[in-house]
C-alpha positions as CSV (number, residue, x, y, z in Angstrom):
1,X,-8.0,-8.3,19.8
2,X,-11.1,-6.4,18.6
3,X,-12.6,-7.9,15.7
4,X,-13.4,-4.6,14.8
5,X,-10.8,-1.7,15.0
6,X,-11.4,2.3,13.9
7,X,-9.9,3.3,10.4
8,X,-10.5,7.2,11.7
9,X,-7.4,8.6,8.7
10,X,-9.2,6.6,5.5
11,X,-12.8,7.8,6.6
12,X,-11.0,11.3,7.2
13,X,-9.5,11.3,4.2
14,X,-13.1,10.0,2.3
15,X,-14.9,12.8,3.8
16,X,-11.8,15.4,2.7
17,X,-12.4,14.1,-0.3
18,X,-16.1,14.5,-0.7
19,X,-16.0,18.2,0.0
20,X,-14.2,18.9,-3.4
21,X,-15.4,15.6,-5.6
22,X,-19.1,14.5,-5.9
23,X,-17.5,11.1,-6.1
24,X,-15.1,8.9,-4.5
25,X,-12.5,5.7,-5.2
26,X,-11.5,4.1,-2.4
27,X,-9.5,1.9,-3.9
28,X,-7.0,-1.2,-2.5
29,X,-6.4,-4.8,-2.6
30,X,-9.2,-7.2,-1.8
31,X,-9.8,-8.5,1.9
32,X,-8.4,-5.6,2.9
33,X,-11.3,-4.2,4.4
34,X,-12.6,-1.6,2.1
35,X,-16.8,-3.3,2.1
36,X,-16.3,-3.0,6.1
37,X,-15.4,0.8,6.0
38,X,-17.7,1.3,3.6
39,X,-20.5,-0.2,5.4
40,X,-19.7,1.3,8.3
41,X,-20.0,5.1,7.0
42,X,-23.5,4.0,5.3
43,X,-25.0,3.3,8.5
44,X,-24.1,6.9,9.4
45,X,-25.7,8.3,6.3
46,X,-29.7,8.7,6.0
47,X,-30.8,6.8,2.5
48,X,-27.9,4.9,1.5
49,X,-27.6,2.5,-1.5
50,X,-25.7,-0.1,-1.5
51,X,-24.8,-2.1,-4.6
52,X,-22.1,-5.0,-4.6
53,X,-21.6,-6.2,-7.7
54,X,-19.9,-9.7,-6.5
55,X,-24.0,-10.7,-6.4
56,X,-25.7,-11.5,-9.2
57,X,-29.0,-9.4,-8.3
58,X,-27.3,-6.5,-7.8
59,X,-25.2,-6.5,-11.3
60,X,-28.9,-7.3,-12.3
61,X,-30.6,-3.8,-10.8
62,X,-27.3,-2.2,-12.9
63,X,-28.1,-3.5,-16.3
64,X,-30.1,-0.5,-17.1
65,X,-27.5,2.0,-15.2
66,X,-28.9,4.7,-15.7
67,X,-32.3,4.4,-15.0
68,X,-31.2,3.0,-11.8
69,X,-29.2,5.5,-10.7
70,X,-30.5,8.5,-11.9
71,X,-33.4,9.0,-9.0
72,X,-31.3,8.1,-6.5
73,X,-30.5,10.4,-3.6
74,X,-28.0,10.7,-0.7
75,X,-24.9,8.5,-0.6
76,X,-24.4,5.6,-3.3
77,X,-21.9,2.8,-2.6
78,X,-20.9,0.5,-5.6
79,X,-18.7,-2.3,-4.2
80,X,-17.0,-4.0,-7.5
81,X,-17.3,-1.8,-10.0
82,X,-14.4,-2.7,-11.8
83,X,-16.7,-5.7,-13.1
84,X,-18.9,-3.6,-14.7
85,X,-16.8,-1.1,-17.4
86,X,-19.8,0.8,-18.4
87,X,-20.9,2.0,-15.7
88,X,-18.2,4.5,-15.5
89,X,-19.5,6.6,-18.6
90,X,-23.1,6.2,-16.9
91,X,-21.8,8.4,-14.2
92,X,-19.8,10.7,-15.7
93,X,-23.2,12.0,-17.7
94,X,-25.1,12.1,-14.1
95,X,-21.9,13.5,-12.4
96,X,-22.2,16.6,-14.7
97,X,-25.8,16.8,-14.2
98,X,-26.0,20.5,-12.2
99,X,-26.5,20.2,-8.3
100,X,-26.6,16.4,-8.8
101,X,-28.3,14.8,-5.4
102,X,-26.4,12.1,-5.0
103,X,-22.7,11.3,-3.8
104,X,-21.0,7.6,-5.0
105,X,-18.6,6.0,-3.1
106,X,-16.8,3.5,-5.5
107,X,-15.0,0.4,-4.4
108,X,-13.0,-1.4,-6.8
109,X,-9.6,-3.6,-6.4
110,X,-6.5,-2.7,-8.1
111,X,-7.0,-3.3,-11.5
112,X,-6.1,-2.1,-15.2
113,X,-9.9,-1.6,-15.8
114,X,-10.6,0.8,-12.7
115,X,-7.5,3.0,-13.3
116,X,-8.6,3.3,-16.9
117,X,-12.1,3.9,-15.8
118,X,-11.6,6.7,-13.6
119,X,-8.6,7.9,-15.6
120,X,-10.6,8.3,-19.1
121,X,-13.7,8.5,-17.8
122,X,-13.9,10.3,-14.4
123,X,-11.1,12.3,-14.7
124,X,-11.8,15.8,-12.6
125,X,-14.8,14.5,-11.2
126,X,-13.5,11.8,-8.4
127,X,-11.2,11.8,-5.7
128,X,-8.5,8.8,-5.0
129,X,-8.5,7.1,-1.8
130,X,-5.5,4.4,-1.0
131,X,-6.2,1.9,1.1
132,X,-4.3,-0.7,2.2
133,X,-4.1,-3.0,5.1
134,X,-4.4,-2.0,9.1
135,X,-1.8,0.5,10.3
136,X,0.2,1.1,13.4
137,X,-2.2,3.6,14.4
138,X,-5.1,1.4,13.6
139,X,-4.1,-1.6,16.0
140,X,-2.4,0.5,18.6
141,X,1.3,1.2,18.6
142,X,1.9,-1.9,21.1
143,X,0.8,-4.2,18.2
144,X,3.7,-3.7,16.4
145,X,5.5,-7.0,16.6
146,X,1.9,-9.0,15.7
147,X,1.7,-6.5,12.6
148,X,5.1,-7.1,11.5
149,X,4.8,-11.0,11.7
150,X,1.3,-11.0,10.6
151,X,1.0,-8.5,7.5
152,X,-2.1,-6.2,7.8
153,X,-4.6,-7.9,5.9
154,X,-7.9,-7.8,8.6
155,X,-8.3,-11.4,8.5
156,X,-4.7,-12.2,8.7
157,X,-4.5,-9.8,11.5
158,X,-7.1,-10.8,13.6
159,X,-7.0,-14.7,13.3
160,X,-7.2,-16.4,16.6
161,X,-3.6,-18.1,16.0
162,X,-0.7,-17.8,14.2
163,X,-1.2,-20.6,12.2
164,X,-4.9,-20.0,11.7
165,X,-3.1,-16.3,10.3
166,X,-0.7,-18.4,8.4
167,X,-3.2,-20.7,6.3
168,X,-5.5,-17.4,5.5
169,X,-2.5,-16.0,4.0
170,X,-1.1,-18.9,2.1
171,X,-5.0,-19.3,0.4
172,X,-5.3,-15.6,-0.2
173,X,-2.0,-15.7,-2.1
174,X,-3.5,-18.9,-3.9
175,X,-6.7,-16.6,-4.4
176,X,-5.3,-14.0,-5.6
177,X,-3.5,-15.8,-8.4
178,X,-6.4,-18.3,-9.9
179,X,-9.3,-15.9,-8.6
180,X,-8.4,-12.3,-8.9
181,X,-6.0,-12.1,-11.6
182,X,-8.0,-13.9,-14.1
183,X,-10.8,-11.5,-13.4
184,X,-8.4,-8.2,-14.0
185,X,-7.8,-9.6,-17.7
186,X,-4.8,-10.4,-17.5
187,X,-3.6,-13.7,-18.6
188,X,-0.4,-14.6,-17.1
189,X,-0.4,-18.5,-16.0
190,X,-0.7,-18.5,-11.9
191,X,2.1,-20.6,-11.6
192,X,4.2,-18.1,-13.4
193,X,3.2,-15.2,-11.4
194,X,3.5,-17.6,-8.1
195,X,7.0,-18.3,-8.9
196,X,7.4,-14.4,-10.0
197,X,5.6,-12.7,-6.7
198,X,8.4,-15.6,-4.6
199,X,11.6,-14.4,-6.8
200,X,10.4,-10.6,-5.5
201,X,9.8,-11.9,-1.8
202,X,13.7,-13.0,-1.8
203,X,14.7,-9.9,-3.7
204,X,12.7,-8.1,-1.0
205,X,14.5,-4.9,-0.1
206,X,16.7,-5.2,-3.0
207,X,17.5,-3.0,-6.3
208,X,15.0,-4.3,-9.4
209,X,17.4,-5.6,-11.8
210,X,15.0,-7.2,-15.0
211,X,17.8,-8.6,-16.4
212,X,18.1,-11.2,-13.7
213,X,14.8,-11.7,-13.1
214,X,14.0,-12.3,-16.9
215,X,17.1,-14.8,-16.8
216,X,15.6,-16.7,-13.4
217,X,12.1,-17.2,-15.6
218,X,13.3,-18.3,-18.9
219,X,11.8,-15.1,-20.5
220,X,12.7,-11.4,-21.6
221,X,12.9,-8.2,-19.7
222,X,9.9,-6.2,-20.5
223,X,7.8,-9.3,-19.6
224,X,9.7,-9.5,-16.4
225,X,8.7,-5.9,-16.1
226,X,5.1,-6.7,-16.8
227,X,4.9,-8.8,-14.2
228,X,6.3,-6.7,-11.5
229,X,3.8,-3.9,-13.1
230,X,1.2,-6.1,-12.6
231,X,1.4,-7.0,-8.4
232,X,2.6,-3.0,-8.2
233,X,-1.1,-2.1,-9.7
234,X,-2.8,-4.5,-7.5
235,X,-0.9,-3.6,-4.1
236,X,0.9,-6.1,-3.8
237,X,4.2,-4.7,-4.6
238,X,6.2,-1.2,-4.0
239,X,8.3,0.3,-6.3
240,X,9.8,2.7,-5.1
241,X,11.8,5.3,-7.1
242,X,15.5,6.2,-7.3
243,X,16.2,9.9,-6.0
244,X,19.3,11.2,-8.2
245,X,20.3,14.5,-8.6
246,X,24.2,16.5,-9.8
247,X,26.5,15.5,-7.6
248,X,29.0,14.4,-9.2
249,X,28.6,11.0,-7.9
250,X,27.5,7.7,-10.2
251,X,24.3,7.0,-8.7
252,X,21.4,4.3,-8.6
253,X,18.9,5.1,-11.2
254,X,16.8,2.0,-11.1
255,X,13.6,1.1,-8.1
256,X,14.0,-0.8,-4.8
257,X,11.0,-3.2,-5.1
258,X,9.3,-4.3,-1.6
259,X,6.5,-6.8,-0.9
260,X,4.2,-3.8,0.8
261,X,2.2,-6.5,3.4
262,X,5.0,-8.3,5.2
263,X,2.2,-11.4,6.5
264,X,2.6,-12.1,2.7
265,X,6.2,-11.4,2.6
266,X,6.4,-14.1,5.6
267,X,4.1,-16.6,3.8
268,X,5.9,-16.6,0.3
269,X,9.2,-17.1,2.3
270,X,7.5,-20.3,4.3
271,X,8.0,-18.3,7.6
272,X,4.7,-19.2,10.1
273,X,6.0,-18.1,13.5
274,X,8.2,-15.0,14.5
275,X,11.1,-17.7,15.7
276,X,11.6,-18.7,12.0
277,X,11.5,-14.9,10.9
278,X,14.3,-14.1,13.4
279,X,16.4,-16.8,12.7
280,X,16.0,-15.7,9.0
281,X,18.5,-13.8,6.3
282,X,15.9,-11.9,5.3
283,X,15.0,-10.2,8.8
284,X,16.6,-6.9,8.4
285,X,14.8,-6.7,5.0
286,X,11.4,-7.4,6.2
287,X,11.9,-5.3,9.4
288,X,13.1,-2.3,6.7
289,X,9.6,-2.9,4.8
290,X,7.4,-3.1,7.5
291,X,9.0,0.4,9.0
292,X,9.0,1.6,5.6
293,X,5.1,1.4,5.0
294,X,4.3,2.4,8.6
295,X,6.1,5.4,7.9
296,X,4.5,6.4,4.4
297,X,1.1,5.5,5.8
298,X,2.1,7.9,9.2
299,X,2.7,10.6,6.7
300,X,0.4,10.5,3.7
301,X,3.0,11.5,1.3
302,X,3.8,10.1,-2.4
303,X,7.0,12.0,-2.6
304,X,9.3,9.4,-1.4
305,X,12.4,7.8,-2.9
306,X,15.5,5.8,-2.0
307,X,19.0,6.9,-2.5
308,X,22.2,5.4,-3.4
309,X,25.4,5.8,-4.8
310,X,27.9,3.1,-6.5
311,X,30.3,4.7,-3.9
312,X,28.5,2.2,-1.3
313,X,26.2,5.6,0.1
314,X,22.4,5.0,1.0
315,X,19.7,6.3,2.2
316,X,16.7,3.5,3.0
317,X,14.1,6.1,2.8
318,X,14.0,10.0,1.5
319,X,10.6,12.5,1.5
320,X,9.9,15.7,1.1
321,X,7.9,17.5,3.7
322,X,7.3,21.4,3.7
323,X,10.4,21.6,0.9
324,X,12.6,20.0,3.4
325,X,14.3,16.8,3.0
326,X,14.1,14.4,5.4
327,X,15.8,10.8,5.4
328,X,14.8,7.5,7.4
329,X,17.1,4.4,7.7
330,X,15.4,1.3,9.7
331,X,17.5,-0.6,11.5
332,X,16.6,-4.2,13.5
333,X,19.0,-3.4,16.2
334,X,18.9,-3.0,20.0
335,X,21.1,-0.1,19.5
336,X,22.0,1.5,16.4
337,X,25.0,3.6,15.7
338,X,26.3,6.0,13.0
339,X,27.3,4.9,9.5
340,X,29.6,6.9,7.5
341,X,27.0,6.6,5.0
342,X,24.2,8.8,7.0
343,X,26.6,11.4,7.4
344,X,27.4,11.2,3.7
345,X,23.2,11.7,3.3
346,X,23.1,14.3,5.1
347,X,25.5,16.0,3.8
348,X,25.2,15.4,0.1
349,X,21.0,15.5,0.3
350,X,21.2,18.4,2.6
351,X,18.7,16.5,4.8
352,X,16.7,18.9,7.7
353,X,17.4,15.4,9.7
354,X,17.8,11.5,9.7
355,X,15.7,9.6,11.5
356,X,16.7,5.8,12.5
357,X,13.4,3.6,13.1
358,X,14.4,0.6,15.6
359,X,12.4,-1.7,17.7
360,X,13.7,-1.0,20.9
361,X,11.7,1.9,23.2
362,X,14.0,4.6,24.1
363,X,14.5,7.9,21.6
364,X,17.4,9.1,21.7
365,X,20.2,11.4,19.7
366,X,22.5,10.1,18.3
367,X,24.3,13.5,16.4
368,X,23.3,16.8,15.6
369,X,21.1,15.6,12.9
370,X,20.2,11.9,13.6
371,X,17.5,10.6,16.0
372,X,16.9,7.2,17.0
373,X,13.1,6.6,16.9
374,X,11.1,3.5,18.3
375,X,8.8,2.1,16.2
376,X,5.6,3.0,18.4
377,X,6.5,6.4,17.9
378,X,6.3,6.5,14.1
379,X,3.0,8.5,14.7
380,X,3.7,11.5,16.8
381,X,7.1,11.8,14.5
382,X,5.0,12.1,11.6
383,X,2.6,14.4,13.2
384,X,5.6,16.8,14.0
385,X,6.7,16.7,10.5
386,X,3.9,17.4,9.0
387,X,3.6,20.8,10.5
């Protein structure tokens, strides 16, 4: 594999962003690739600056921010900057300067302190860019089983082995919990966040319930739901919210929770090799979340939700495209069939169409208003949705 693959939809989406904002945040988990990008579109640009404020020389030029920054020119990259707080007032004042001549690029990892940077302090005057790990269309759609087993973490990705991929992920989660959090601000002990992040990699798939979780850690429910707020704002996790509407049908009103990188989903479970994921309980569930991301990432959309009803109903996945409804259900099956439940979707959702995400390669109908999809396909779906 290339140790170098094109990330064409973030820098698309960067540039988009740029021709409204005179400021960017491309924000995401760390080691997922965002100083590479970044890098990458600099040595396009004529008279970049590039700060990283992981080195003490740089967080040195930045001491007197503004001085430093307010000659500058062209593109400006700040790598970090959730380290240093104040600099976020320092450019909202040169920001509002009129016909400012320089663009910032900000890179920061999920944190508390960058969302209440650029919330309070940039607000109007940056865009947002997500990033996460590579996607189906970033590898190449034949990828998909080494994407699944491996997560999409760059280095995770493109190790040489699967157990060279398997130790990177097991330090990055120990990383993450001595290293990273510690440097947010937060203060939950590591080994009670380890043991958390594992309770949500069983639970994987599965409706939130803080009662059970605050009974499994010896502590109380909002704490529970601290925790789970915590690996949410750093990437880690997806929440993903209950769609409920009148129908005169009890229905579920609290999140589906997801590990959103399943190479960390595979790691926290103590699953190295694709053998031990097959032969596993949780393989549907992982196979659900990995189609699940691939398909939010596909489409670019926020406005997504699960459905389900107490009556035994469900819908995996639900968005809104175009104010049309459109459900996905993701299946680890050679060949899937109808459920009563889809039809009951479809019905009470008044879905446009159901689409059923499986690993084999053939599309095919299956009714009037349900497709079977291949997973490689996930692209071209979403680029007939989206118009």
């Amino acid at each position: 594999m290339s140790a170098l693959l094109k990330r064409p939809d973030i820098v698309a989406s960067i540039a988009a962003s740029f021709e409204v904002h005179p400021a960017v945040t491309l924000s995401g988990p760390r080691q997922c690739g965002k100083t590479t990008l970044a890098r990458s579109i600099a040595a396009r640009e004529r008279g970049t600056t590039f700060f990283d404020l992981e080195k003490a020389m740089d967080r040195h030029r930045l001491d007197q921010p503004e001085q430093t920054l307010e000659p500058l020119k062209g593109l400006v990259v700040i790598d970090e900057i959730q380290r240093q707080p104040a600099l976020f007032e320092t450019l909202r004042v040169l920001l509002d300067r009129p016909g400012a001549p320089a663009r910032f690029l900000l890179l920061g990892s999920a944190s508390p302190g960058l969302i209440r940077g650029v919330s309070e302090s940039l607000a109007g005057r940056v865009g947002v860019v997500d990033m996460a790990g590579f996607t189906l269309r970033e590898t190449g759609a034949d990828a998909w089983p080494a994407l699944w087993q491996r997560g999409g973490f760059p280095r995770s990705f493109l190790a040489s082995s699967e157990a060279g991929s398997f130790i990177w992920r097991d330090d990055f989660v120990r990383s993450f919990l001595e290293r990273d959090i510690p440097q947010f601000g937060i203060t939950v002990p590591s080994e009670t966040l380890r043991r958390f992040w594992t309770m949500i990699a069983h639970y994987h798939g599965q409706v939130w319930s803080g009662a059970e979780f605050a009974r499994s850690l010896g502590t109380s429910e909002p704490a529970a739901r601290r925790y789970l707020d915590i690996l949410a704002g750093a990437y880690m996790v997806r929440v993903l919210p209950p769609w409920f509407e009148n129908l005169k049908k009890r229905q579920l009103k609290a999140p589906k929770i997801y590990l959103r990188d399943t190479g960390l989903l595979h790691s926290l479970l103590g699953l190295p090799t694709r053998d031990a994921l097959l032969g596993h309980p949780k393989l549907g569930a992982s196979w659900e979340g990995f189609a699940l991301e691939q398909v939010l990432a596909a489409l670019g959309t926020r406005d997504a939700y699960f459905w389900a009803t107490h009556g035994g109903a469900e819908l995996d996945l639900l968005v809104m495209l175009h104010d049309r409804r459109h459900g996905f259900e993701f299946k680890h099956s050679d060949a899937p069939g109808t459920t009563k439940s889809m039809h009951v979707a479809i019905e009470d959702l008044g879905l446009e169409h159901l689409w059923v995400i499986y690993p084999g390669t053939e599309r095919h109908r299956l009714d009037k208003k349900i497709t079977i999809i291949p997973i490689r396909e996930i692209r071209a779906l979403a680029e007939q949705l989206k118009k």
